[in-house]
KEZA-252653 format. One record per residue: residue number from 1; x, y, z of N, C-alpha, C in turn; chain; residue in one letter. Coordinates in nm, 4 decimals. Example, Ala and Ser with C-alpha at 12.3 -4.5 7.8 and 13.67 -1.06 7.14 Angstrom:
2
1; 1.3190; -0.5690; 0.7800; 1.2300; -0.4500; 0.7800; 1.3200; -0.3300; 0.7800; A; A
2; 1.2850; -0.2250; 0.7080; 1.3670; -0.1060; 0.7140; 1.2900; 0.0030; 0.7870; A; S
//
This chain:
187
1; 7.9736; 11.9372; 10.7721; 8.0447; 12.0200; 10.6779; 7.9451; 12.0729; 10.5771; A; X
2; 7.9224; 12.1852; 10.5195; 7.8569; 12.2252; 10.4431; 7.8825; 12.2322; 10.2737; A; X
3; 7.8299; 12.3045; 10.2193; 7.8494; 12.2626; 10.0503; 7.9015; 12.4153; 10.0268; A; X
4; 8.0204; 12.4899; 10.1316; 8.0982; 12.5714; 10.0504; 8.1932; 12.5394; 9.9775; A; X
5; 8.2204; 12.6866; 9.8974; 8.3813; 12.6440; 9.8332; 8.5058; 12.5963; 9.9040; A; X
6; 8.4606; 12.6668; 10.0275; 8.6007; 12.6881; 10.1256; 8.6272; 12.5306; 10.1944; A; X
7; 8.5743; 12.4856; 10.1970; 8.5502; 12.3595; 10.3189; 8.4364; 12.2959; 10.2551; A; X
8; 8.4544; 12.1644; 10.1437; 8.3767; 12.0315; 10.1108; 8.4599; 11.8950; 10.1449; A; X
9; 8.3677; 11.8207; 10.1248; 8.4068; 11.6671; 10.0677; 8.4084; 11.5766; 9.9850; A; X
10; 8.5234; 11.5627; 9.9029; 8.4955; 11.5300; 9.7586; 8.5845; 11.3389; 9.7960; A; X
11; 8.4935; 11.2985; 9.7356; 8.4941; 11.1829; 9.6986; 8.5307; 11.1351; 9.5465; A; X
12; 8.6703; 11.0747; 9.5313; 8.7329; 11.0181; 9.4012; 8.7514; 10.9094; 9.4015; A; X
13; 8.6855; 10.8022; 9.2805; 8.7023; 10.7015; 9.2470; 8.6807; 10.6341; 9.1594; A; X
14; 8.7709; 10.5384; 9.1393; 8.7294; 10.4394; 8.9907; 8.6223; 10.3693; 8.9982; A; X
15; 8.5099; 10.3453; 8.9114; 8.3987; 10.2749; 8.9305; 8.4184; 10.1747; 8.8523; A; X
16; 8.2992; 10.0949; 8.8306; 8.2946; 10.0008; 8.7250; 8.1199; 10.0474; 8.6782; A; X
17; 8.0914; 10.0041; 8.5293; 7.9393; 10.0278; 8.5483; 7.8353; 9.9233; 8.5915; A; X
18; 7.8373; 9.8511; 8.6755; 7.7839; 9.7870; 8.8165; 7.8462; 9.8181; 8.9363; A; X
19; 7.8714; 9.9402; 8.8865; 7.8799; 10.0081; 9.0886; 8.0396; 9.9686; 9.1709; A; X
20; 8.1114; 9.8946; 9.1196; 8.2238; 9.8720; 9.1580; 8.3350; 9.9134; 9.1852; A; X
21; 8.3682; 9.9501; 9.2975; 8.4989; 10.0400; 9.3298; 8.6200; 9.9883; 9.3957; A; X
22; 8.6540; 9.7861; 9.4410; 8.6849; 9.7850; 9.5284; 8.8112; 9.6736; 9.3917; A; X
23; 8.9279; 9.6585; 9.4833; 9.0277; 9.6180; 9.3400; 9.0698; 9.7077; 9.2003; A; X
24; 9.0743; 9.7931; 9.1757; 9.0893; 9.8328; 9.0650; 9.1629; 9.8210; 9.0061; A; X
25; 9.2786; 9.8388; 9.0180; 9.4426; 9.7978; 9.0151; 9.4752; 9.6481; 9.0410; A; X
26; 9.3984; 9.5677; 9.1420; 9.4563; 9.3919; 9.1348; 9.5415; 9.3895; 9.2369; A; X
27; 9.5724; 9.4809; 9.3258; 9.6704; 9.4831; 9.4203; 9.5626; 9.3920; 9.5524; A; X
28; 9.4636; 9.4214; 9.5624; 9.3900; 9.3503; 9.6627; 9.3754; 9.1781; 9.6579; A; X
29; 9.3906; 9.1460; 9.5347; 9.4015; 8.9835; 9.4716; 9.2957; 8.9290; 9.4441; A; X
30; 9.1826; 9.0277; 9.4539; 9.0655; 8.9253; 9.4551; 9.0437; 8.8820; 9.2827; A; X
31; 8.9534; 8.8047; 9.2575; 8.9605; 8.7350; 9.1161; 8.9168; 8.8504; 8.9857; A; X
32; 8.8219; 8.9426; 9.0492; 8.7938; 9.0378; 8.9382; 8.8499; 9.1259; 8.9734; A; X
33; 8.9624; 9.1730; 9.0454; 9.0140; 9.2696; 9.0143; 9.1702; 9.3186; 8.8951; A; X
34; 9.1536; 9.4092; 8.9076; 9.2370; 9.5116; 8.7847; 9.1924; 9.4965; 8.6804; A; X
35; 9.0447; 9.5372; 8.7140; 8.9792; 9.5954; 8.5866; 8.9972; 9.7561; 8.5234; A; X
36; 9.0911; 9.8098; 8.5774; 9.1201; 9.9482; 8.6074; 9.2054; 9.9213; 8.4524; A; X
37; 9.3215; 9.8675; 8.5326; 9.4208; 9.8141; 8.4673; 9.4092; 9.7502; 8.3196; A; X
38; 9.3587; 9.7230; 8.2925; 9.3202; 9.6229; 8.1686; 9.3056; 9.7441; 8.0422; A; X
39; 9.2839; 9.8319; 8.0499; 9.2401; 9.9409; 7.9755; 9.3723; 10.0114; 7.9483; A; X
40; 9.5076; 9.9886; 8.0241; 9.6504; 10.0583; 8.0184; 9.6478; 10.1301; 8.0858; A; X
41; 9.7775; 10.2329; 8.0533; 9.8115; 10.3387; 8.1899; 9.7195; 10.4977; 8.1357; A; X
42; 9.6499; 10.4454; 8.0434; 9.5829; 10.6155; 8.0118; 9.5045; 10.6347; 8.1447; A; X
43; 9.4037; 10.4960; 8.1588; 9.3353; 10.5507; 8.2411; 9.3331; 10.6225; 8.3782; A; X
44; 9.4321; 10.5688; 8.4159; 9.4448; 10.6130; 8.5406; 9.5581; 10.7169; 8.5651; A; X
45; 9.6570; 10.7484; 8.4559; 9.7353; 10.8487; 8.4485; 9.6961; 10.9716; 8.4561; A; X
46; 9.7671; 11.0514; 8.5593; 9.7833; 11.2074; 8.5623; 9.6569; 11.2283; 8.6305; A; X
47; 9.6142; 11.3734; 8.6309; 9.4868; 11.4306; 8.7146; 9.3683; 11.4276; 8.6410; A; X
48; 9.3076; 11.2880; 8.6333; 9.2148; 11.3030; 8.5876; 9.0785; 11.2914; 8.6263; A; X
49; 9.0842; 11.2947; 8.7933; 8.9754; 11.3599; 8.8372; 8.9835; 11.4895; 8.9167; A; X
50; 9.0560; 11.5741; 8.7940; 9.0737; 11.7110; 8.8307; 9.0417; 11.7913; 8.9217; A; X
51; 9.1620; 11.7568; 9.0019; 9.1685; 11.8129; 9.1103; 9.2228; 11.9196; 9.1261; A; X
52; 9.3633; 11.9447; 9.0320; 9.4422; 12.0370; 9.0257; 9.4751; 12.1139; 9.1186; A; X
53; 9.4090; 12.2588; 9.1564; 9.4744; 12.3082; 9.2889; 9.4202; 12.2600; 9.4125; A; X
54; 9.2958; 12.1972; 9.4254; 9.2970; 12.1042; 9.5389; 9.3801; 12.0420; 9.6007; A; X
55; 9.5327; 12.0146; 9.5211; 9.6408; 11.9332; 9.5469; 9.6744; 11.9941; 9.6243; A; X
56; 9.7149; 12.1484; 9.5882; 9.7820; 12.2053; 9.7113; 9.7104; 12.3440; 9.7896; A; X
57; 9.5855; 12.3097; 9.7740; 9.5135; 12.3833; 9.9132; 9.4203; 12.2273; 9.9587; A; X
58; 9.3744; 12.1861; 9.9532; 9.3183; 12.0840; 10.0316; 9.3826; 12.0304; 10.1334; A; X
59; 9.2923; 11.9119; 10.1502; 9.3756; 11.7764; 10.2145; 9.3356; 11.6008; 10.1924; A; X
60; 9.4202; 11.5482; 10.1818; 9.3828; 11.3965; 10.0885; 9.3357; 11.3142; 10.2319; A; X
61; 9.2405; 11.2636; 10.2911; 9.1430; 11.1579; 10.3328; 9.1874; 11.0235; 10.3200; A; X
62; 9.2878; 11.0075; 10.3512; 9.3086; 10.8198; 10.3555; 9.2257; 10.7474; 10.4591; A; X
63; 9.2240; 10.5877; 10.4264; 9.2005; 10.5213; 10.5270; 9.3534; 10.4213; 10.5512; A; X
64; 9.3741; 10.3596; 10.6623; 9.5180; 10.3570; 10.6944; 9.5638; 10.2228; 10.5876; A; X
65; 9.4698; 10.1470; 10.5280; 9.5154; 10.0282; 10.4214; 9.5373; 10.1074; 10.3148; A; X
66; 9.4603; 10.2180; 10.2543; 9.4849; 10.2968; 10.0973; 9.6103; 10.3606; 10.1724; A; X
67; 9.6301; 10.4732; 10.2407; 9.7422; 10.5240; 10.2588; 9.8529; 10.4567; 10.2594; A; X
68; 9.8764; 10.3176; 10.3374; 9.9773; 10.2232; 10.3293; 10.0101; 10.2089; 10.1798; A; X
69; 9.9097; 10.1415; 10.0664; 9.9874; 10.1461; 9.9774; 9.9859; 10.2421; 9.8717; A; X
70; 9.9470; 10.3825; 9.8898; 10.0024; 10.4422; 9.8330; 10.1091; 10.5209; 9.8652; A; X
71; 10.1770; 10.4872; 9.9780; 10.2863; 10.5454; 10.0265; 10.3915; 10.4537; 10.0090; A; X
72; 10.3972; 10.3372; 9.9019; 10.4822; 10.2431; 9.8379; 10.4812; 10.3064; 9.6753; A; X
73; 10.3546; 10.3309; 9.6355; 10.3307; 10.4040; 9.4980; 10.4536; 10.4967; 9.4583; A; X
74; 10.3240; 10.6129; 9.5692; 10.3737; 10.7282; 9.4907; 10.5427; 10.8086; 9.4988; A; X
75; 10.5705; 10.8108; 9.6033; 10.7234; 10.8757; 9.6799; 10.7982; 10.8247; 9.5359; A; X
76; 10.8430; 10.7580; 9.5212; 10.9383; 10.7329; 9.3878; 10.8957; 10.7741; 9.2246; A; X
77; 10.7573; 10.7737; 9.2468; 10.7299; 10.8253; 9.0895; 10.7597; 11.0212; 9.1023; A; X
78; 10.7629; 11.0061; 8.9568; 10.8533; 11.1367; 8.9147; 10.7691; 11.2598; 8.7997; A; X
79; 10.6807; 11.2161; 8.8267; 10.5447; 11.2971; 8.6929; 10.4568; 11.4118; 8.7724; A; X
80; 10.4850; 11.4841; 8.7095; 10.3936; 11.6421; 8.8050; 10.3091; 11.5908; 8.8891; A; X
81; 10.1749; 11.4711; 8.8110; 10.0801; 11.4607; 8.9098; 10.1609; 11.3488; 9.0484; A; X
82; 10.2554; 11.3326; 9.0579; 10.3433; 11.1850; 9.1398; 10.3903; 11.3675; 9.2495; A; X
83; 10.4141; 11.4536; 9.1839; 10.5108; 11.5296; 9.2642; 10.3684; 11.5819; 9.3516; A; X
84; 10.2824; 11.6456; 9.3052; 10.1431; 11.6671; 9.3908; 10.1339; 11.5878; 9.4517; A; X
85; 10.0936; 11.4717; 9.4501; 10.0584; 11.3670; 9.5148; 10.0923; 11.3621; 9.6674; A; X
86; 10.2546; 11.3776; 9.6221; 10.3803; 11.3715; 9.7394; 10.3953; 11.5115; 9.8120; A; X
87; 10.3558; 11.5571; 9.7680; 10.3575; 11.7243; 9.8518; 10.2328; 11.7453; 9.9421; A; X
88; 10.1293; 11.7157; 9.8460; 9.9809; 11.7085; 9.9349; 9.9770; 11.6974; 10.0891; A; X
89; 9.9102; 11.7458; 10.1418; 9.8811; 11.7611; 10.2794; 9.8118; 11.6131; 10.2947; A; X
90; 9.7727; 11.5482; 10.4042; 9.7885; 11.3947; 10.3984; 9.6667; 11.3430; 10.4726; A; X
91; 9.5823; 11.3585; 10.5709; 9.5437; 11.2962; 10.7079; 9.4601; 11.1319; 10.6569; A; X
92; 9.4752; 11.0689; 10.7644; 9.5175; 10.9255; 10.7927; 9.4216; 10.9126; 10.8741; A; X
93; 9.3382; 10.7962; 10.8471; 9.2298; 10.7474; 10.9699; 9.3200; 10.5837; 11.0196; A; X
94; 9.3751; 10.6442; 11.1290; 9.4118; 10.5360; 11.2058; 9.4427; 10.4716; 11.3205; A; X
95; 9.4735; 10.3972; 11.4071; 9.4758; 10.3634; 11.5086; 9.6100; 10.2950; 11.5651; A; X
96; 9.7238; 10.3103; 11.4444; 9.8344; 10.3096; 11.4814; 9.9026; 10.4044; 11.4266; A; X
97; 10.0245; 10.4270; 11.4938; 10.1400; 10.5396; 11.4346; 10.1853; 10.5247; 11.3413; A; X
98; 10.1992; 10.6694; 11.2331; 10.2417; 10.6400; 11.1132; 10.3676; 10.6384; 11.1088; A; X
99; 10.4250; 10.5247; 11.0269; 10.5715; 10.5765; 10.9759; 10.6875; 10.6918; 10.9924; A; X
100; 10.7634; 10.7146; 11.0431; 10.8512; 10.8179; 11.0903; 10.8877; 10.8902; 10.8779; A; X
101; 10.8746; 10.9846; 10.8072; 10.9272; 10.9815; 10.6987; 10.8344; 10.8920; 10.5619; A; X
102; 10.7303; 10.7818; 10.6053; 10.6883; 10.7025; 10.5143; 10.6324; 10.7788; 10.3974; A; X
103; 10.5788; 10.9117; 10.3701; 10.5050; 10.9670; 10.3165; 10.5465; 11.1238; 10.2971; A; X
104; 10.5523; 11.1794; 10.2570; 10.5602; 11.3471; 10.3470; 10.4480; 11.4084; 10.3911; A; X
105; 10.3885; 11.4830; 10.4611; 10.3196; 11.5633; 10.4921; 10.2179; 11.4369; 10.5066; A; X
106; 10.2252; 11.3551; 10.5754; 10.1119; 11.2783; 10.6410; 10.0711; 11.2955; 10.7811; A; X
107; 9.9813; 11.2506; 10.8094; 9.9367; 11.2741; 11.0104; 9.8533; 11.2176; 10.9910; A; X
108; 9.8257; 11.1769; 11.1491; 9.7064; 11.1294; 11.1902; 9.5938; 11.1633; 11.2140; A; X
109; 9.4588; 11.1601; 11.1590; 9.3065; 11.2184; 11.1879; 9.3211; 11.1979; 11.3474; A; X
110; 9.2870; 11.3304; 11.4468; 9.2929; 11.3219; 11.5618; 9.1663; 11.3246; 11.6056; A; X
111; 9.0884; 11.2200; 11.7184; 8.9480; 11.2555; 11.7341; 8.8835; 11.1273; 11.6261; A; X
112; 8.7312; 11.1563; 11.6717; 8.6483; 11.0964; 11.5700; 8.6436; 11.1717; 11.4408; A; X
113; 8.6689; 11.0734; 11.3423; 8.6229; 11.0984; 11.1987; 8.5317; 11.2459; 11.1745; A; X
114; 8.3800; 11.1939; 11.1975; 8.2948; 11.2993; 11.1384; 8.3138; 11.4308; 11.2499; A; X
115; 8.3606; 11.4217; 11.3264; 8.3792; 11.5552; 11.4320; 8.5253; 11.6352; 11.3262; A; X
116; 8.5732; 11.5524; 11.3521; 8.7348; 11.6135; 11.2508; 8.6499; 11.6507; 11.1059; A; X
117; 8.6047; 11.5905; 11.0535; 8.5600; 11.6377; 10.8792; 8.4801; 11.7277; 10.9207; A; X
118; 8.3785; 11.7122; 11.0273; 8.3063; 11.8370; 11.0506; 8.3534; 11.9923; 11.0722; A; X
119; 8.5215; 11.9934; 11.2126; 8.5574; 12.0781; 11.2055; 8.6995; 12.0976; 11.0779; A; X
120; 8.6698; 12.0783; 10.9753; 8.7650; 12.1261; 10.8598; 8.7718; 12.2184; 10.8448; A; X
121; 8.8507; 12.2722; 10.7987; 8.8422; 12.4217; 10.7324; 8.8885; 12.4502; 10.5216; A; X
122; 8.9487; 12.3194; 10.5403; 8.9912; 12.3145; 10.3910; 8.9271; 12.1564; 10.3311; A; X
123; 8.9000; 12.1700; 10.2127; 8.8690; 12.0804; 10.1599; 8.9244; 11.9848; 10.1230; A; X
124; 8.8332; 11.8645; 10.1735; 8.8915; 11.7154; 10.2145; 8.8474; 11.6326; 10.1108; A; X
125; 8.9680; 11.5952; 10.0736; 8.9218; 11.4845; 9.9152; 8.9662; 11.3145; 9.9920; A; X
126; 8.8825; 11.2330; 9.9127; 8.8453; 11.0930; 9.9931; 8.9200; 11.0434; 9.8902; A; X
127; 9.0331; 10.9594; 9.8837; 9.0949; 10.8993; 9.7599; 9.0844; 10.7170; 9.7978; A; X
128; 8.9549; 10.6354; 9.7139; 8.9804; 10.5164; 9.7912; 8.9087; 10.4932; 9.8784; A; X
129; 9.0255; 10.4060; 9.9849; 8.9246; 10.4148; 10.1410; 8.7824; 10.3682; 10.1138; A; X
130; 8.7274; 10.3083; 10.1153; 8.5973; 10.2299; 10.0730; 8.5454; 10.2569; 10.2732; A; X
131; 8.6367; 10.2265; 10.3628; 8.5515; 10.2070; 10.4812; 8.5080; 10.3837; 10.5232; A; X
132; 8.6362; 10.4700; 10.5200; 8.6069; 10.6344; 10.5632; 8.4911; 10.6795; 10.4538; A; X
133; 8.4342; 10.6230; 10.3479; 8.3672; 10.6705; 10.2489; 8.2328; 10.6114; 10.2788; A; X
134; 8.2276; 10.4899; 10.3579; 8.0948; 10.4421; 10.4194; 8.0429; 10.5538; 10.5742; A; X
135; 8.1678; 10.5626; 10.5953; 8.1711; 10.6158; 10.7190; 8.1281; 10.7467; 10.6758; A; X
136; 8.1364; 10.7978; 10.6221; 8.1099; 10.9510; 10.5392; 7.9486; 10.9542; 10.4829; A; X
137; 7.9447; 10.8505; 10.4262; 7.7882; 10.7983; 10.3463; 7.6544; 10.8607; 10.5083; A; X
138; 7.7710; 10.7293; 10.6266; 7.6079; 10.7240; 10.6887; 7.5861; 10.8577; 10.7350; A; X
139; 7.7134; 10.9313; 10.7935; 7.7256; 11.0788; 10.8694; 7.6768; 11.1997; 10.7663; A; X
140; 7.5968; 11.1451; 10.6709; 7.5451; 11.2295; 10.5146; 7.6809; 11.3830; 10.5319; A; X
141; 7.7954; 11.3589; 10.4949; 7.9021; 11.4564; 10.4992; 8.0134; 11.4747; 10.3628; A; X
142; 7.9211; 11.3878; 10.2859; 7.9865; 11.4043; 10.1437; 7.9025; 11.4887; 10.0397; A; X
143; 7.9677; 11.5996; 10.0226; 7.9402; 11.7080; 9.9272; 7.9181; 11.6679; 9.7734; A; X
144; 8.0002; 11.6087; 9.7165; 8.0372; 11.5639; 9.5855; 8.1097; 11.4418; 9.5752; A; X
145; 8.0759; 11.3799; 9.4501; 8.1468; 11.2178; 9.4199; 8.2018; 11.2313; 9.2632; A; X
146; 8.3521; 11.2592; 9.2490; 8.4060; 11.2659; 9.1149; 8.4274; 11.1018; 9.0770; A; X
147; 8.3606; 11.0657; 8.9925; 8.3449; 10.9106; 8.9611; 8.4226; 10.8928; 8.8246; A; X
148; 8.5444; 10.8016; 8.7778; 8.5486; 10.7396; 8.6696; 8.5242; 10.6305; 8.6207; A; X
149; 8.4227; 10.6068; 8.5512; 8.3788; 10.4780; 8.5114; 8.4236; 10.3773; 8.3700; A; X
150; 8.4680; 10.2822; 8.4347; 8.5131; 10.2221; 8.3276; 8.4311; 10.1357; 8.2802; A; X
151; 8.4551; 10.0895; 8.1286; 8.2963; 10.0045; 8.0645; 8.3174; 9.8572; 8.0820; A; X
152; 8.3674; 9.8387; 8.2298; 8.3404; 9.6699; 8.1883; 8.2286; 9.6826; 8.3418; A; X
153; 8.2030; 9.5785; 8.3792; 8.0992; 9.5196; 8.4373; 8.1784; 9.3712; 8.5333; A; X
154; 8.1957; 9.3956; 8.6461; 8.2636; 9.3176; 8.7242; 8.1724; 9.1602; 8.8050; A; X
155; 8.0614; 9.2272; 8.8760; 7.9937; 9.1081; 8.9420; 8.0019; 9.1264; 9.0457; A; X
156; 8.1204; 9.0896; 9.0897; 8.1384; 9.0860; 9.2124; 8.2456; 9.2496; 9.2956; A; X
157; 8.2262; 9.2170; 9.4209; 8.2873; 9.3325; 9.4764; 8.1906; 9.3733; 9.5625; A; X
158; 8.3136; 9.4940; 9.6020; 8.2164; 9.6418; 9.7111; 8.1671; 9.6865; 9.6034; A; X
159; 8.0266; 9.7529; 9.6569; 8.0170; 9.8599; 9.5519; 8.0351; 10.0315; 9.6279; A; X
160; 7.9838; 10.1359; 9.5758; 8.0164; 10.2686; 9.6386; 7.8564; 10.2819; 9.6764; A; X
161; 7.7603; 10.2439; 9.6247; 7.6870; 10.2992; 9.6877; 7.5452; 10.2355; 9.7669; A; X
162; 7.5110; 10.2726; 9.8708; 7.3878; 10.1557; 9.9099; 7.2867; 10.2381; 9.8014; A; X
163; 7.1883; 10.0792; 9.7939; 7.0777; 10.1050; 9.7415; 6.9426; 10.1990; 9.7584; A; X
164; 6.9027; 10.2766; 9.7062; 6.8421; 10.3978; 9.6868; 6.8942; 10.5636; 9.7088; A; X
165; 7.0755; 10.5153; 9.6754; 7.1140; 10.6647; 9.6321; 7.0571; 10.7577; 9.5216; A; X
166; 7.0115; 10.8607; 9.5878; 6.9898; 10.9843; 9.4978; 7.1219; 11.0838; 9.4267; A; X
167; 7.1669; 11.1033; 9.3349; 7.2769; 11.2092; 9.3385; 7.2123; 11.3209; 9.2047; A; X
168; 7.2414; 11.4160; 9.2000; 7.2544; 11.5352; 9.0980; 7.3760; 11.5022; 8.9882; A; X
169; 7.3452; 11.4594; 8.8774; 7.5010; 11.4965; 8.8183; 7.4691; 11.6584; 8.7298; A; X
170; 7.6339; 11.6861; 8.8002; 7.6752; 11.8135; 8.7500; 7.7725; 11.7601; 8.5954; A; X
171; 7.8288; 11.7400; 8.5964; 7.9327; 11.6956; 8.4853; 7.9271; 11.5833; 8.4036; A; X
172; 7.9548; 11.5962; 8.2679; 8.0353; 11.4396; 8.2514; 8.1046; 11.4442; 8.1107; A; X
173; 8.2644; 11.4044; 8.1546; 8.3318; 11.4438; 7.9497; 8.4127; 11.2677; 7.9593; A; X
174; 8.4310; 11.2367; 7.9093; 8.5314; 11.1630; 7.8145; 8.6743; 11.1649; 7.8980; A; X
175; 8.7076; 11.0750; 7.9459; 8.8603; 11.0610; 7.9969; 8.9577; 10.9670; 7.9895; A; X
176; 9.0075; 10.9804; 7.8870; 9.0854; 10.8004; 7.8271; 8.9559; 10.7263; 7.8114; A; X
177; 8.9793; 10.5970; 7.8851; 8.9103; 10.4867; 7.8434; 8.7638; 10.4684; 7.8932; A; X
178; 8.7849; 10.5732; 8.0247; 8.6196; 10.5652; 8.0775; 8.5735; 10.7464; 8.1072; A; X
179; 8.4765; 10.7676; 8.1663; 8.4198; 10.9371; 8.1830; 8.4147; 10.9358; 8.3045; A; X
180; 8.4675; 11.0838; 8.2985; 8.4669; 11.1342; 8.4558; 8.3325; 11.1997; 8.4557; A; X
181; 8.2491; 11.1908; 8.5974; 8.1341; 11.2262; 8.5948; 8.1269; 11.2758; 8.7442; A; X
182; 8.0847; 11.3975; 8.7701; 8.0946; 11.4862; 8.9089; 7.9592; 11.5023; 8.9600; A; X
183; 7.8741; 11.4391; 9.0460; 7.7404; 11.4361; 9.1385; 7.8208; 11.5200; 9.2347; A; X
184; 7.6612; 11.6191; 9.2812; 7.6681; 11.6369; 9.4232; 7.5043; 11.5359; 9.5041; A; X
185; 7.5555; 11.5671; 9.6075; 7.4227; 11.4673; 9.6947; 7.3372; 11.5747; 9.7196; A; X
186; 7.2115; 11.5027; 9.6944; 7.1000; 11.5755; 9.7577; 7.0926; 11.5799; 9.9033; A; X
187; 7.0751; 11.6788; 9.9906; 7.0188; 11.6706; 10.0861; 6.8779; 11.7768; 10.1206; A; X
//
């Protein structure tokens, strides 16, 4: 995939500042997680890794554990960014059938991964998914990484990135409790 407007790969996620992306919320159980959480609902409320019309020309990049639970999330919440969310175009890396109704506008990634992201035509945002985002890392097919970092410092965990990433940052403002900060990758 190349670094047009028309067709990228954007990568969104909560960090920690030791690199930490995996728990954020506490839904996974591990001991340091919902460090996300701890900060209240600013942080993670509404579009704040502004995506805006990406919502509805793109397409959202699950892997089939993030999609599972955010298809418990979002369908019932009721807030502009909950109604995007739910309208969004969907694709699913998985190896079983999705839900008849579980989601709207979900499907299945047909084919291998980087052949499918390769032939895209609209831009594919990675929400999560820690394994499609490794999988993305090694196939060097990620355009940009919209990162929010929050100021605590975890220890333990996944982190997002192997050791001796290079990135460009383009951006970085102030967003609730931590900053959104927008790299593209060198290649």
């Amino acid at each position: 995939m190349g670094s047009t407007d028309d067709a990228r790969v954007i990568v969104v996620q909560y960090i920690t500042l030791d690199g930490v992306v995996e728990d954020p919320d506490g839904s996974g159980g591990t001991p340091f997680g919902g460090w996300a959480m701890r900060y209240g609902p600013e942080g993670v409320a509404g579009d704040k890794f502004q995506l805006g019309e990406l919502m509805r020309t793109g397409v959202l990049l699950f892997g089939r554990r993030t999609w599972d639970h955010f298809a418990t999330l979002w369908p019932p919440r009721e807030t502009d960014f909950a109604r995007a969310m739910n309208a969004a175009d969907k694709a699913v890396v998985t190896t079983r059938p999705l839900p008849d109704g579980a989601w709207t506008n979900s499907r299945a990634v047909a084919g291998p991964l980087a052949d499918w992201v390769r032939d895209a035509d609209r831009t594919l945002v990675v929400i999560g998914s820690g394994t499609i985002v490794r999988a993305l890392q090694e196939a060097d097919l990620i355009d940009e990484y919209r990162l929010i970092t929050f100021p605590a410092a975890v220890g333990d965990g996944r982190r997002l990135f192997p050791a001796g990433t290079m990135l460009d940052l383009d951006s970085s403002e102030r967003t609730g409790p931590g900053s959104l900060t927008v790299h593209t990758t060198r290649r």
